[in-house]
N, C-alpha and C positions, 0 to 999 in steps of 0.2 A: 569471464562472463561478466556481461553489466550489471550497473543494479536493476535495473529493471526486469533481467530475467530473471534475477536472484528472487525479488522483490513476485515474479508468478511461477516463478518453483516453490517455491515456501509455501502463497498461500494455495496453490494446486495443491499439494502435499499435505495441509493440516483440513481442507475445508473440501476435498472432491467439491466443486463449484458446477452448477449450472452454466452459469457466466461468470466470466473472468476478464476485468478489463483493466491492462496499470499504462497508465497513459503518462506520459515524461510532460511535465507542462512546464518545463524550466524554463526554453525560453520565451514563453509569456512573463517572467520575472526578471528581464532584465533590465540591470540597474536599482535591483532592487536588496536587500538581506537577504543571508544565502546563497544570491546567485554565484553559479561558477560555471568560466568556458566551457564548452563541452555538456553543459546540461549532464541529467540527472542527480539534481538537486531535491527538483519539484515535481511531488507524484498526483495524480488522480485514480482510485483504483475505483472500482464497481466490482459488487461481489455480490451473486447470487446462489445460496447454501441452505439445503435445508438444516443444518446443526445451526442455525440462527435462529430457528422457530422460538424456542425458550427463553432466549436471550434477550435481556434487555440493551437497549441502544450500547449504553457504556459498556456492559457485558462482552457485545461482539467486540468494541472498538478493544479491547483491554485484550482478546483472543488474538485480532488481527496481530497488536501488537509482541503479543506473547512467542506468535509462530513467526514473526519476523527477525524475533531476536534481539538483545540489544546491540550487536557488533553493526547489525545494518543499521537498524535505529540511527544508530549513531552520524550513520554517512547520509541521512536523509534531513533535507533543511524544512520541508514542508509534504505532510502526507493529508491527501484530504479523502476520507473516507464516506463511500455510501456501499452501505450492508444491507441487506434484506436476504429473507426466505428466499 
């Protein structure tokens, strides 16, 4: 499994999401830090949940991060996050 699907199992799994969107935006970074053949380096995800109601900004980003794990963390060069309700 890539990481990208690893990357919307996880947050399917911790967030039941309205919308769920992890977009691979590696190769728009080529030639850049990070980049490697093959992409899935560079993520964009969109996530629409209501267990973000309460949360503040950092809150969610620190949850996304939490349910992602650090072993994927790790294989990820760039994750740019937009959370909402």
């Amino acid at each position: 499994m890539g990481i990208k699907d690893q990357i919307g199992d996880k947050l399917q799994t911790a967030f039941a999401p309205t919308r769920l969107e992890v977009i691979d935006d590696s190769e728009s970074h080529r030639g850049h830090a990070g980049f490697q053949e093959g992409g899935e380096s560079h993520f964009n995800v969109v996530i629409r949940a209501a267990i973000f109601a309460d949360m503040s900004r950092i809150q969610r980003h620190r949850a996304v991060h939490a349910a992602l794990g650090p072993d994927l963390i790790g294989k990820i060069h760039a994750l740019a996050l937009d959370l909402a309700e």
